[in-house]
gemmi code that builds the backbone of each chain (N, CA, C; Angstrom):
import gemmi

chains = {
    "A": [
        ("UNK", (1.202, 21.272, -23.600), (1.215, 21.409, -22.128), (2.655, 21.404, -21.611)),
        ("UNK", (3.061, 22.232, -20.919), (4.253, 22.441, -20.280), (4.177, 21.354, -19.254)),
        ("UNK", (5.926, 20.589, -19.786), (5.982, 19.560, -19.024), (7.058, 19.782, -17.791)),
        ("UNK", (6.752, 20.286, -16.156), (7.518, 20.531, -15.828), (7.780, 20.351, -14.335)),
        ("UNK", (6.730, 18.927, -13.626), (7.095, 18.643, -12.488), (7.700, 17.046, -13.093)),
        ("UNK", (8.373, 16.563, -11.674), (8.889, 15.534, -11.939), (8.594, 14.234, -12.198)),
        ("UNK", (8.571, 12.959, -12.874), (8.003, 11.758, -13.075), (8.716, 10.786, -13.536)),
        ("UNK", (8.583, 10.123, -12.876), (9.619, 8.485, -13.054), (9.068, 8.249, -14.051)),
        ("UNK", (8.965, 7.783, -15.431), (8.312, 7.320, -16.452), (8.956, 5.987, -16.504)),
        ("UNK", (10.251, 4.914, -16.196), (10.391, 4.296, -16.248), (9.924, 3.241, -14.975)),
        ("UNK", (9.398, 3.983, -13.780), (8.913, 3.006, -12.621), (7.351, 2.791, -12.825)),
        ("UNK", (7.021, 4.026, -13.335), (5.428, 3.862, -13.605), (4.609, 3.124, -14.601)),
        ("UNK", (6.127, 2.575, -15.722), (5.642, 1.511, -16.527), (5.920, 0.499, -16.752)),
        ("UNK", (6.711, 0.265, -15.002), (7.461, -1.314, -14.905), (6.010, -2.208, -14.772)),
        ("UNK", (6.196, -3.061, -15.143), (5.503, -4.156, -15.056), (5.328, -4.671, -13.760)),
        ("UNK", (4.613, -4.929, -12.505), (5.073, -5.357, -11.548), (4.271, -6.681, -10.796)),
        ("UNK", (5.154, -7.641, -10.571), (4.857, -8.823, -10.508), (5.470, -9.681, -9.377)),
        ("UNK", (4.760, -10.436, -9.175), (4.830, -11.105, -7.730), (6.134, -12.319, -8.411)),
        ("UNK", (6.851, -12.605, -7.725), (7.704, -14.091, -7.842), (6.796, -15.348, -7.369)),
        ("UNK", (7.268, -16.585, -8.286), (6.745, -17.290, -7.804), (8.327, -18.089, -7.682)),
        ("UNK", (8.200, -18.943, -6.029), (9.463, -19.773, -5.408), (8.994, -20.900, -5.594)),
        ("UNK", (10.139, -22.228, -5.874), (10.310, -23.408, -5.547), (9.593, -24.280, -4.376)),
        ("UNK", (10.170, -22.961, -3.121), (9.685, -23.961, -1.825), (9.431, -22.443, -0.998)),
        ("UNK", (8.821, -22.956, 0.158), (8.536, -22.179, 1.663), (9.858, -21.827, 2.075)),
        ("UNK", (9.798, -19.911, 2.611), (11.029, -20.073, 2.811), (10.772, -18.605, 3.797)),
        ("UNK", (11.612, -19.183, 5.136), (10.893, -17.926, 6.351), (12.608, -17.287, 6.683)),
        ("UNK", (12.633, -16.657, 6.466), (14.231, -16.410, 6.675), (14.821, -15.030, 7.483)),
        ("UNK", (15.263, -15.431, 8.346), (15.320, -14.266, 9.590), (16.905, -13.989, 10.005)),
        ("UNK", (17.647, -14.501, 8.585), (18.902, -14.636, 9.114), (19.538, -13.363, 8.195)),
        ("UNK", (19.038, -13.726, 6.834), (19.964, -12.642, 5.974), (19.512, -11.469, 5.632)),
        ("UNK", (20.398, -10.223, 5.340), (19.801, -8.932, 4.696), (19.171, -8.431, 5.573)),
        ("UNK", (18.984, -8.673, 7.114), (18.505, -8.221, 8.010), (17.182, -8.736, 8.349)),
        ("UNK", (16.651, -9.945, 7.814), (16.082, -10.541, 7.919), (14.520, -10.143, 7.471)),
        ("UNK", (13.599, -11.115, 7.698), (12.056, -10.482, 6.915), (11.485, -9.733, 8.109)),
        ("UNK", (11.409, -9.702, 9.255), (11.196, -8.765, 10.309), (11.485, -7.489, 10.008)),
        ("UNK", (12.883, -7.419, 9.344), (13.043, -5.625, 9.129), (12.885, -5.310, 7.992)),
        ("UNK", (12.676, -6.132, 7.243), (11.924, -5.919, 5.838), (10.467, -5.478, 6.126)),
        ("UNK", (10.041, -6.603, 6.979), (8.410, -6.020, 6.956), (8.023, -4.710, 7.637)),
        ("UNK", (9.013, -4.475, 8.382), (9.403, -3.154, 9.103), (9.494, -2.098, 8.324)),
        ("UNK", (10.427, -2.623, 7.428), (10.527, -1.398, 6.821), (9.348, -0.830, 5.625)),
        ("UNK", (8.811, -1.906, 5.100), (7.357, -2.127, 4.424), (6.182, -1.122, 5.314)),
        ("UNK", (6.366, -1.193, 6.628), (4.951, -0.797, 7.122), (5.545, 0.904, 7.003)),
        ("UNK", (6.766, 0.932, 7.546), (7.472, 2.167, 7.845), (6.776, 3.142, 6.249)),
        ("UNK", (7.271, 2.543, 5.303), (6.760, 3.332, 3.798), (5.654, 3.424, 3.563)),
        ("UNK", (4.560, 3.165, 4.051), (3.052, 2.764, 3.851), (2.988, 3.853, 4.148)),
        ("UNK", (3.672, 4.302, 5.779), (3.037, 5.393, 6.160), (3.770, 6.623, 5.873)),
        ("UNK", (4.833, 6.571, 5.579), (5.413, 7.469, 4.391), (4.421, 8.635, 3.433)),
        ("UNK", (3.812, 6.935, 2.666), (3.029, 7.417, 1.313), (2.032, 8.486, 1.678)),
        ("UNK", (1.178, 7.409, 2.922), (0.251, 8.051, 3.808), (0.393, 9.874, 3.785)),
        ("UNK", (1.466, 10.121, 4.455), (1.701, 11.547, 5.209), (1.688, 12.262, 3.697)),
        ("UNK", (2.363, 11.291, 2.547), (2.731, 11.805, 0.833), (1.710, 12.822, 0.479)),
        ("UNK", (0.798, 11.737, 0.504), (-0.967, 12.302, 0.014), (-1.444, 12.975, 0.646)),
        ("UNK", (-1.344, 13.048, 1.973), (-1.837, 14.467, 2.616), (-1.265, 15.543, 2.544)),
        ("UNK", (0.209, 15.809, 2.463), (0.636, 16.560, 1.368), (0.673, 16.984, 0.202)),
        ("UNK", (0.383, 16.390, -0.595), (0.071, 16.746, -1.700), (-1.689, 17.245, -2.077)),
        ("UNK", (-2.442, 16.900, -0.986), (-4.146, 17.066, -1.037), (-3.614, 18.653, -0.151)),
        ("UNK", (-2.769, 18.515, 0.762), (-3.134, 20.092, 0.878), (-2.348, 21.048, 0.302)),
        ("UNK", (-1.516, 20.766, -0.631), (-0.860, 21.668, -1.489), (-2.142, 21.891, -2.773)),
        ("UNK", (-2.620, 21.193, -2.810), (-3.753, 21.588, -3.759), (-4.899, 22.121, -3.139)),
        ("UNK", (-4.307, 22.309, -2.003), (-5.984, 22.905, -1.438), (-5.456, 24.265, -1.234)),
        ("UNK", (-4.302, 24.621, -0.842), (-3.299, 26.143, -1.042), (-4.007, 26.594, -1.852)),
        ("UNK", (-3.897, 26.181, -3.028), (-3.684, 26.171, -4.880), (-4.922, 26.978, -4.994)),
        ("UNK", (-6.028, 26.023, -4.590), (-7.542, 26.640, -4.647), (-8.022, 27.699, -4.511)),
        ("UNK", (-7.370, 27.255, -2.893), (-7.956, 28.387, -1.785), (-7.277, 29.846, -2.264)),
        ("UNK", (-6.536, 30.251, -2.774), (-5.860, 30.914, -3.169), (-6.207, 31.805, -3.953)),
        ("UNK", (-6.271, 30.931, -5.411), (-6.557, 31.245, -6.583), (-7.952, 30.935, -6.751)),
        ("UNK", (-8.916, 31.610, -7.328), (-10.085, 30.908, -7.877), (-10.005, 30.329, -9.073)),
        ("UNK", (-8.762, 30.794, -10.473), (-9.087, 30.420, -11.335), (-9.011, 28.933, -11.073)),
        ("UNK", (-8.712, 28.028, -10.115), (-8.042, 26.986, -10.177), (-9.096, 25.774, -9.662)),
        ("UNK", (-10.225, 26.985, -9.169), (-11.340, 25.976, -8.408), (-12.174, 25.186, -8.783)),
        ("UNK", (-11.950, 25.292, -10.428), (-12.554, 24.271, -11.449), (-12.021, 22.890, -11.234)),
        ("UNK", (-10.757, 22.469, -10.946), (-9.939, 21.941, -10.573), (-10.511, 21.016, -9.035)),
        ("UNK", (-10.923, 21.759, -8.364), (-10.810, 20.633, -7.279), (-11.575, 19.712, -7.089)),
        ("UNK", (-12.673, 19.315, -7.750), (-13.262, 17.687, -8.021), (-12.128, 16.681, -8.702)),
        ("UNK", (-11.354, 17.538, -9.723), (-10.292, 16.315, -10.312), (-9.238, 16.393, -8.460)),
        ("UNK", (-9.176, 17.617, -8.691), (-7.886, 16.667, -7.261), (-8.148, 16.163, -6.007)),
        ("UNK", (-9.429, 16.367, -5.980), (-9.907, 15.243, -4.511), (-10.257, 14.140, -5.143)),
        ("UNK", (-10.860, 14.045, -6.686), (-10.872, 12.288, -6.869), (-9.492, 12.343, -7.209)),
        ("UNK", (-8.361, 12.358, -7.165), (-7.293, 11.596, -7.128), (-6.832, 11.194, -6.028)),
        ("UNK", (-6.843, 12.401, -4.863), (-5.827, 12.162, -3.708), (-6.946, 11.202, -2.599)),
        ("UNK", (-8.470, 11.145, -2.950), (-9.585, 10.019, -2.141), (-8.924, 8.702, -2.694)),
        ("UNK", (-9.224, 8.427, -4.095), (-8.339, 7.181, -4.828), (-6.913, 7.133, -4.771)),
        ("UNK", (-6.029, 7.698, -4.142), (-4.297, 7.677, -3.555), (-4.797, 6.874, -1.909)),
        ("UNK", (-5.453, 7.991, -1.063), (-6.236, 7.334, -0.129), (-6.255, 5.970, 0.019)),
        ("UNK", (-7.668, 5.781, -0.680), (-8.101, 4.468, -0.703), (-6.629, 3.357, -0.713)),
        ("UNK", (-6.511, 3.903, -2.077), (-5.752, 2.529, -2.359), (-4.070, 2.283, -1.325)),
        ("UNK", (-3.800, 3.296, -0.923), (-2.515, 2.731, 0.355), (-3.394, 2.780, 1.645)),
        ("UNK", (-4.678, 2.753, 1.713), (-5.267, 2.013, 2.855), (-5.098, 0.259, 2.278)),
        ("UNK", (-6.018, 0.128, 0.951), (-5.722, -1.355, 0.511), (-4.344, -1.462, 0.375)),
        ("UNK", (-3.474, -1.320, 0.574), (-1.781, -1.457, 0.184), (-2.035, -2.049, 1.896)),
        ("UNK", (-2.220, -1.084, 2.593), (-1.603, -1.250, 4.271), (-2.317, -2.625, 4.680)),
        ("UNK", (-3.440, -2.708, 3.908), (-4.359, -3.923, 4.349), (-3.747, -5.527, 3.957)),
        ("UNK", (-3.168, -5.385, 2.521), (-2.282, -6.037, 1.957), (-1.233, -6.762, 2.667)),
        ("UNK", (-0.537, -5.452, 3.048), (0.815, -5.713, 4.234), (0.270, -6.609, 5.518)),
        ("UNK", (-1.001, -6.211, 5.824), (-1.198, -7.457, 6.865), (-1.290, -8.033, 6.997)),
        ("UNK", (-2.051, -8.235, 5.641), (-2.258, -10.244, 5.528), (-0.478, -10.651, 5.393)),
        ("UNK", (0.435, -9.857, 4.658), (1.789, -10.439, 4.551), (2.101, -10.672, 5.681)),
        ("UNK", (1.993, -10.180, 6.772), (2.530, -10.206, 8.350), (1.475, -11.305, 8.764)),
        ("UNK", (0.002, -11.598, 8.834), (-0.083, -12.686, 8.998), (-0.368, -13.454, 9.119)),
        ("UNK", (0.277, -14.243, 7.255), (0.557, -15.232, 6.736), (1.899, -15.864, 7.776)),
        ("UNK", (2.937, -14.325, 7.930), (4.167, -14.831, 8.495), (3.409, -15.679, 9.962)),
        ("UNK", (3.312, -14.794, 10.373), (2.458, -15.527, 11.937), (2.174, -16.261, 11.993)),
        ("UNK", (1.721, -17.211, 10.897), (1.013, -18.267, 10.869), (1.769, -19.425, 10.580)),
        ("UNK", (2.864, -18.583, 9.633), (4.140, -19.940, 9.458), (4.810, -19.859, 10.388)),
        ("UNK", (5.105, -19.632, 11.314), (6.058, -19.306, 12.648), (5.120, -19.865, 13.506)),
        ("UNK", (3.822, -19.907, 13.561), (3.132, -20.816, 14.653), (3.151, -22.340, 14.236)),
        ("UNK", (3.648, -22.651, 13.559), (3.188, -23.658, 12.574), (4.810, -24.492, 12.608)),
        ("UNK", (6.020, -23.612, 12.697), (6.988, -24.126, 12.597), (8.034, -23.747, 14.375)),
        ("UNK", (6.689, -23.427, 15.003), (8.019, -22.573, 16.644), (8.279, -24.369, 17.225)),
        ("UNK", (7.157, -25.413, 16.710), (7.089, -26.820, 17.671), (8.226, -27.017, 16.836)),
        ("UNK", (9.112, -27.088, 15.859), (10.273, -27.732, 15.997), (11.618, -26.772, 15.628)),
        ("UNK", (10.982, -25.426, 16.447), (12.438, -24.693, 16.207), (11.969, -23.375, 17.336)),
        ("UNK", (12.386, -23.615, 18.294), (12.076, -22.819, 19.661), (12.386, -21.593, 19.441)),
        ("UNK", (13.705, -20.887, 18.430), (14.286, -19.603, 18.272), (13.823, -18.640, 17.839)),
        ("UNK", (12.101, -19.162, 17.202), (11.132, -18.403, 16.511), (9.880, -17.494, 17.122)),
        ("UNK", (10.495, -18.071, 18.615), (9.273, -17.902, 19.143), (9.259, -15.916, 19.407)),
        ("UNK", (11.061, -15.358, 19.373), (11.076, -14.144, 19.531), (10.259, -12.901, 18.379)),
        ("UNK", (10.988, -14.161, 17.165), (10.145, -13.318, 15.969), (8.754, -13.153, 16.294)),
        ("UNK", (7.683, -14.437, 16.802), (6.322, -14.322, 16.734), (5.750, -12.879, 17.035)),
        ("UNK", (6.896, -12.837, 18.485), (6.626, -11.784, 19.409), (6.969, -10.679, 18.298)),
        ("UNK", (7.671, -10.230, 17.555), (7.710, -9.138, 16.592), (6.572, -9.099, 15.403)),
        ("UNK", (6.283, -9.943, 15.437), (5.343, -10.029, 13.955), (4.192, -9.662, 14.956)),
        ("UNK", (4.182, -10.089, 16.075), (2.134, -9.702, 16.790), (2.564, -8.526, 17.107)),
        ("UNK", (3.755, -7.931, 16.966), (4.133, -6.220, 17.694), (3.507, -5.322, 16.254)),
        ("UNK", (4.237, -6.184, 15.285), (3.924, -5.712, 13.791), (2.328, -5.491, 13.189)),
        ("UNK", (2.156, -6.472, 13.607), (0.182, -6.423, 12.815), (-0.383, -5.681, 14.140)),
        ("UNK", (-0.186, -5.128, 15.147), (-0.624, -4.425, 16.678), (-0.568, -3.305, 15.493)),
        ("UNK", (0.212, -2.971, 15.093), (0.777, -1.797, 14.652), (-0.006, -1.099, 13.658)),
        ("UNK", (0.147, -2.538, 12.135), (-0.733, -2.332, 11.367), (-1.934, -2.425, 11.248)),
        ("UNK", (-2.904, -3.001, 12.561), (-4.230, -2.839, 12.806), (-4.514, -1.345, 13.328)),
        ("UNK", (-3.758, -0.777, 13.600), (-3.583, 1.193, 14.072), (-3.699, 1.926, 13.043)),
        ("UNK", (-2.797, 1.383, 11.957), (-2.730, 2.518, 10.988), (-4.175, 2.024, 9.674)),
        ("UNK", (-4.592, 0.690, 9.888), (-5.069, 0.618, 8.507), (-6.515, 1.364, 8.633)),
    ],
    "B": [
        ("UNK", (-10.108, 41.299, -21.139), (-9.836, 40.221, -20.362), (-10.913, 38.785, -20.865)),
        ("UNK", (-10.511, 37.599, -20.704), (-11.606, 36.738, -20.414), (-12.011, 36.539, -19.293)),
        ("UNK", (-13.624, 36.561, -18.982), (-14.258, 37.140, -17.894), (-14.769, 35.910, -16.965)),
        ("UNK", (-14.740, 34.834, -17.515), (-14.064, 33.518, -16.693), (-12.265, 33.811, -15.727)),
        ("UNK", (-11.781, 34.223, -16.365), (-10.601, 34.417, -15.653), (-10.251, 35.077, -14.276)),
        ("UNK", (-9.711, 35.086, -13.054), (-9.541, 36.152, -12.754), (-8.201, 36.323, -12.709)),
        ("UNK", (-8.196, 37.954, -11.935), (-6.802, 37.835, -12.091), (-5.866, 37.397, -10.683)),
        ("UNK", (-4.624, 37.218, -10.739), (-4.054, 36.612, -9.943), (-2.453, 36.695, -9.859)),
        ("UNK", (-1.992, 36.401, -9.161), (-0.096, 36.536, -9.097), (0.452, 35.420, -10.097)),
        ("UNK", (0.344, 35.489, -11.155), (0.903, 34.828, -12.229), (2.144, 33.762, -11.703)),
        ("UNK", (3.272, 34.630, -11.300), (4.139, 34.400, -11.139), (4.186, 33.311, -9.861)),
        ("UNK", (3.551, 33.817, -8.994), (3.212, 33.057, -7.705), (2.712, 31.264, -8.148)),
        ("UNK", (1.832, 31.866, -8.933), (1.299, 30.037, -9.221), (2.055, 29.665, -10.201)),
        ("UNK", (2.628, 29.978, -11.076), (3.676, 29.243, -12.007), (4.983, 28.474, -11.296)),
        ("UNK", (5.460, 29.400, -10.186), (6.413, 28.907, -9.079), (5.948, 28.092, -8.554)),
        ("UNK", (4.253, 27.911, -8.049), (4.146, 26.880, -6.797), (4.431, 25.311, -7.930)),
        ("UNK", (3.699, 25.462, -9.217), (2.942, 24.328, -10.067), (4.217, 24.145, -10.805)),
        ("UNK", (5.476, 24.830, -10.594), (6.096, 24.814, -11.492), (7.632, 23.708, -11.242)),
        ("UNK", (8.727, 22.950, -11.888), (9.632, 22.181, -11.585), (10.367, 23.156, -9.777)),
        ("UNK", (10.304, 22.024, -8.955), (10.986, 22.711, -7.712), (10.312, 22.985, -6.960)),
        ("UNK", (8.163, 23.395, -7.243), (7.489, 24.125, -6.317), (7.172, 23.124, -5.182)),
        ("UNK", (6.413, 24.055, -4.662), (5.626, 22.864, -3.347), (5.240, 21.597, -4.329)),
        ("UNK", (4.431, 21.848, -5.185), (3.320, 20.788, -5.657), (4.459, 19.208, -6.438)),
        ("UNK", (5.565, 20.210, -7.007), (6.398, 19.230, -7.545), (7.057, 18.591, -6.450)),
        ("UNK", (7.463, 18.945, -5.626), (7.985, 18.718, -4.528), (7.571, 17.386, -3.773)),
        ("UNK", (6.054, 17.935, -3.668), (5.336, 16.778, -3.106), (5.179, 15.020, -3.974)),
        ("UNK", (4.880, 15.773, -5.182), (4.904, 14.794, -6.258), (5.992, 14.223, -6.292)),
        ("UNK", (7.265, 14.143, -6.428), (8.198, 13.626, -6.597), (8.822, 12.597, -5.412)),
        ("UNK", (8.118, 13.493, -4.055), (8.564, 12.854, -2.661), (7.720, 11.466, -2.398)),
        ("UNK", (6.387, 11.590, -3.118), (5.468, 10.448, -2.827), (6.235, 9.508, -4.184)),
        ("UNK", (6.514, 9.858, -5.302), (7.049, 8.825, -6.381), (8.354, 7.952, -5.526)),
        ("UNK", (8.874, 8.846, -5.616), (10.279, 8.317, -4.425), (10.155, 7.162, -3.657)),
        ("UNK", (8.730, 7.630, -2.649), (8.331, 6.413, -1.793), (7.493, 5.673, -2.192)),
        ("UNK", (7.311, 5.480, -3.640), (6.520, 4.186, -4.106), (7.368, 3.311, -4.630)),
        ("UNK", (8.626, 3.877, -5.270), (10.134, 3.278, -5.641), (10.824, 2.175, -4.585)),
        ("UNK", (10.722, 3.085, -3.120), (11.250, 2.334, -2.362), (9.966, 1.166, -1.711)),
        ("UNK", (8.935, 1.434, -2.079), (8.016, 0.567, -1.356), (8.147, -0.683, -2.077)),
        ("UNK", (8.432, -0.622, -3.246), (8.079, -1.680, -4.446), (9.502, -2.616, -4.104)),
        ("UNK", (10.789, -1.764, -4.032), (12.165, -2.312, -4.033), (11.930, -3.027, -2.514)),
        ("UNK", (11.722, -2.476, -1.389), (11.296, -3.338, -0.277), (10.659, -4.761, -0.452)),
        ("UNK", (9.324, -4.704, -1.043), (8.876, -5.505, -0.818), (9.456, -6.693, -1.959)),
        ("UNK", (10.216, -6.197, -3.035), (11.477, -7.143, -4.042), (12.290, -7.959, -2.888)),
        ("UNK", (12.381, -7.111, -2.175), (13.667, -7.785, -1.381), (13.153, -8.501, -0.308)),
        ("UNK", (11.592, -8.473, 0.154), (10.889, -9.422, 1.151), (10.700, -10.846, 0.514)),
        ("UNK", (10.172, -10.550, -0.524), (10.119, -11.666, -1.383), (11.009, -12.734, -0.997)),
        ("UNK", (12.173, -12.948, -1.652), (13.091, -13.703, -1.164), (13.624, -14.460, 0.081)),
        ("UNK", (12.860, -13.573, 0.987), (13.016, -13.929, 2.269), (11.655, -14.910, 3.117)),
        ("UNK", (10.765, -13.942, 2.690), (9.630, -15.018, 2.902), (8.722, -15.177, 1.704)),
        ("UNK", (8.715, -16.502, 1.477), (7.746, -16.840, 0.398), (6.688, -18.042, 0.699)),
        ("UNK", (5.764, -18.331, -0.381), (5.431, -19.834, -0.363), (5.892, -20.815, -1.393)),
        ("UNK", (5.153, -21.675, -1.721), (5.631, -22.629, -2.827), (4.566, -22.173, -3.541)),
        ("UNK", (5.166, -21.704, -5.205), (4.217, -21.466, -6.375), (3.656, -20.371, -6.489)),
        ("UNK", (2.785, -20.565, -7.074), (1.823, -18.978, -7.869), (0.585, -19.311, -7.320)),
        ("UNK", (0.341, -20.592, -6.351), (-0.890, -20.074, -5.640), (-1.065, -20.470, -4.073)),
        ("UNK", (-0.014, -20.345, -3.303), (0.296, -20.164, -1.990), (-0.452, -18.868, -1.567)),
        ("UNK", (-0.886, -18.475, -0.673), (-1.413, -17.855, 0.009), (-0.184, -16.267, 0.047)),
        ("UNK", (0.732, -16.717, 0.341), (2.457, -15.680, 0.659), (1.855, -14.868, -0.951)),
        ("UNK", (1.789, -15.884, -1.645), (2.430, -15.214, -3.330), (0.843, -14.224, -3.383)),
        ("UNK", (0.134, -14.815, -3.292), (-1.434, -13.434, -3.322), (-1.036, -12.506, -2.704)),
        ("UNK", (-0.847, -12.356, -1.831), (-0.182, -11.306, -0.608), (0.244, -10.313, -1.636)),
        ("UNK", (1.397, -10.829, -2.268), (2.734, -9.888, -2.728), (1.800, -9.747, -4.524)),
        ("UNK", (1.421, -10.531, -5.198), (0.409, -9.927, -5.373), (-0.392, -8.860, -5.622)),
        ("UNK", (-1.264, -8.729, -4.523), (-2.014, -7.989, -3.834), (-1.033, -6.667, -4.174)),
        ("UNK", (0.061, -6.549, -3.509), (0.924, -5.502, -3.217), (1.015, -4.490, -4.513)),
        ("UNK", (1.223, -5.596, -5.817), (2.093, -5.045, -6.776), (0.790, -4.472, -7.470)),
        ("UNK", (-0.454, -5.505, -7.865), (-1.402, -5.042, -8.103), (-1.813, -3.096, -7.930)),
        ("UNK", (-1.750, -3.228, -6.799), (-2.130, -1.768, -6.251), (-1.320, -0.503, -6.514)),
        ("UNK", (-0.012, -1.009, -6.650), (1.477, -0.215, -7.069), (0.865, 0.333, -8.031)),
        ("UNK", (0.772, -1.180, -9.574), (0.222, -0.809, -10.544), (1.388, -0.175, -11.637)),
        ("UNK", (0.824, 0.220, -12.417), (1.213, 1.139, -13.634), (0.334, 2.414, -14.137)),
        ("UNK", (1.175, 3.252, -15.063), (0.237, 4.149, -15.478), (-0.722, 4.180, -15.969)),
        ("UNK", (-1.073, 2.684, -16.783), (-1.984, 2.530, -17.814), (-2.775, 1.433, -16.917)),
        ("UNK", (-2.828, 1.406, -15.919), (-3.428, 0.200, -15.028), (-4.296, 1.006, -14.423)),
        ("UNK", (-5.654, 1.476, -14.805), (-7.244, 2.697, -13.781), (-7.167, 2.065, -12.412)),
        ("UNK", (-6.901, 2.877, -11.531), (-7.364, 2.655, -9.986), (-6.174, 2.580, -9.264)),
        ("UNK", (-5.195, 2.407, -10.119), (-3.885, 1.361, -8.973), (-2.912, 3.478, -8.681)),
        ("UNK", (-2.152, 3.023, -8.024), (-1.170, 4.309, -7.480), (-0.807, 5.247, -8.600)),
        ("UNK", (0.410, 4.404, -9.290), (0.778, 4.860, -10.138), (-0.274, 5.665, -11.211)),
        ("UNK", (-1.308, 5.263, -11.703), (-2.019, 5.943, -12.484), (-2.706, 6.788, -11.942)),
        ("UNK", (-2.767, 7.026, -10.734), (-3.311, 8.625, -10.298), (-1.989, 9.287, -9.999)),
        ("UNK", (-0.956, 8.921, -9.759), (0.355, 9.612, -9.987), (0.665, 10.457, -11.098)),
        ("UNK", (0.262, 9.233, -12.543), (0.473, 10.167, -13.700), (-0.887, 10.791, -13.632)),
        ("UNK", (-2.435, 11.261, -13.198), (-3.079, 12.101, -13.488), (-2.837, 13.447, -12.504)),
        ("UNK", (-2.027, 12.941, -11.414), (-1.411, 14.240, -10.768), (-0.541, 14.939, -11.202)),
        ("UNK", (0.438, 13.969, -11.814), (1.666, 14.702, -12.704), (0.446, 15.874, -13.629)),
        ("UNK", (-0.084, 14.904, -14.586), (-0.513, 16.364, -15.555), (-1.608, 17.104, -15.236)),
        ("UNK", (-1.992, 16.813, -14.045), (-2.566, 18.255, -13.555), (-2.482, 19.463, -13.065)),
        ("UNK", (-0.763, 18.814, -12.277), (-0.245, 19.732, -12.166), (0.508, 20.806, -13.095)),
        ("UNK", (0.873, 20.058, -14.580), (1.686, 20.757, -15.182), (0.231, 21.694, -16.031)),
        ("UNK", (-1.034, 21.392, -16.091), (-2.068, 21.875, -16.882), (-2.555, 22.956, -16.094)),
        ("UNK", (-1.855, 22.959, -14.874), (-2.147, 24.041, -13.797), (-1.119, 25.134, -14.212)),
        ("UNK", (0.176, 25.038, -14.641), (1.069, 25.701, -14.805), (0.763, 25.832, -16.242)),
        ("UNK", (0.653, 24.979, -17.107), (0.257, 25.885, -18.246), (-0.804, 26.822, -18.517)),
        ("UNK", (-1.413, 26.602, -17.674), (-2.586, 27.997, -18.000), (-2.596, 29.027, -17.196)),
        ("UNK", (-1.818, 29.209, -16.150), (-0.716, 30.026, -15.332), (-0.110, 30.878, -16.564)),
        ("UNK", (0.771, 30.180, -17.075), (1.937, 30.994, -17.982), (1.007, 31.709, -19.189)),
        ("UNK", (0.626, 30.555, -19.974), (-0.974, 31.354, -20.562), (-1.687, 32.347, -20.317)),
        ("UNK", (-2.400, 33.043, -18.951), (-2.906, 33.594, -18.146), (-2.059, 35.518, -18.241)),
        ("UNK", (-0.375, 34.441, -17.859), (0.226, 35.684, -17.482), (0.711, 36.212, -19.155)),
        ("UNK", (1.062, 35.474, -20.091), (1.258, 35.399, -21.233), (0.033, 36.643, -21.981)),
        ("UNK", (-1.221, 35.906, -21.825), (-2.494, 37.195, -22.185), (-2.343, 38.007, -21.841)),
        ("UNK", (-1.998, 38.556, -20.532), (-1.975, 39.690, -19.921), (-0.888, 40.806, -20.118)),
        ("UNK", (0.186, 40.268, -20.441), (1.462, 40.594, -20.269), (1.217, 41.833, -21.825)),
    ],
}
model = gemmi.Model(1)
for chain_id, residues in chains.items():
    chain = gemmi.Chain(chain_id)
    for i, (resn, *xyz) in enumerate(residues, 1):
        res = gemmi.Residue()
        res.name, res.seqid = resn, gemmi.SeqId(i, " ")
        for name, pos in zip(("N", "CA", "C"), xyz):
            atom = gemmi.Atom()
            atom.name, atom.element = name, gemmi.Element(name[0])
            atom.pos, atom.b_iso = gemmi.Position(*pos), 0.0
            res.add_atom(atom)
        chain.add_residue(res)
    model.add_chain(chain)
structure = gemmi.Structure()
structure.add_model(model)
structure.setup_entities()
């Protein structure tokens, strides 16, 4: 088989694994803090999102096109339904990450008042991700 | 001819299925953004966590990587990534094949 679109072979067989930390740790100060991290988290979700619908209708070109190819389109709608699915469960994922945050920021605004702006970003954040999931 | 076959712009679908086409194109643009989704959420980590491997935070992230997945992991991203990769290239080989018979 001619090998000749592109493929990370080294990301697709990283191992990928959650950290486990020492202690609780909400941090809004460095690297731009977890607000624009999670920002930028939701931002790629929907990235992927727009990915797969691109790529479901480049294969539907393909089809529509060609007949020899129409044998083909049960394998590429069960892939790009299961791409689907699963960065809907990804986006669903991301919310509970947003909030868990919410919940430590309600939990910690009674002895640190400066949090209370983040809250307001994290309920802007899950507003957001209750839209897209 | 084989009468399963029809005929078709050879050339046309070897270009679309082929390194550079739309289809690779697409493929490579969604790998891209699973790279950066994964490196994101590396770098959330650190920032917000819980205590341990069974805090509520750490399922979350988790959850995340779970779904990322690997190639050899059924259901998760990555492994319909690699069954897109070689469908697409099994599209182009029987393209070149196609035009190859004919030629």
């Amino acid at each position: 088989m001619n090998e000749v679109a592109y493929y990370d072979k080294g990301e697709a067989s990283l191992d990928k694994q959650a950290k486990a930390f020492q202690n609780f740790t909400y941090d809004n100060q460095s690297n731009g803090g977890v607000l624009n991290k999670l920002g930028e988290i939701e931002k790629k979700i929907n990235d992927i999102k727009n990915d797969i619908q691109t790529l479901s209708g480049d294969y539907n070109t393909l089809v529509n096109k060609y007949e020899r190819f129409s044998n083909y389109k049960g394998v590429m709608n069960k892939i790009t339904t299961t791409m689907t699915n699963n960065v809907d469960a990804i986006s669903r994922s991301y919310g509970n990450v947003v909030k868990t945050a919410t919940q430590a920021i309600n939990e910690h605004m009674s002895t640190d008042s400066t949090l209370m702006s983040d809250l307001d970003q994290l309920n802007r954040l899950l507003a957001n991700g209750n839209k897209t999931v | 001819m084989d009468q399963s076959r029809k005929e078709y712009d050879y050339d046309e679908v070897i270009k679309f299925t082929g390194a550079g086409g739309e289809l690779d194109q697409a493929l490579t643009k969604l790998q891209n953004d699973l790279v950066t989704l994964r490196t994101t959420i590396n770098e959330c980590e650190p920032l917000f966590h819980g205590k341990g491997n069974t805090s509520s935070i750490y399922k979350c992230y988790k959850d995340l990587y779970d779904k990322l997945g690997t190639d050899s992991t059924s259901g998760t991203m990555w492994f319909n990534t690699k069954n897109s990769y070689d469908l697409i290239n099994l599209m182009n080989t029987n393209a070149v094949s196609d035009k190859n018979k004919d030629s």
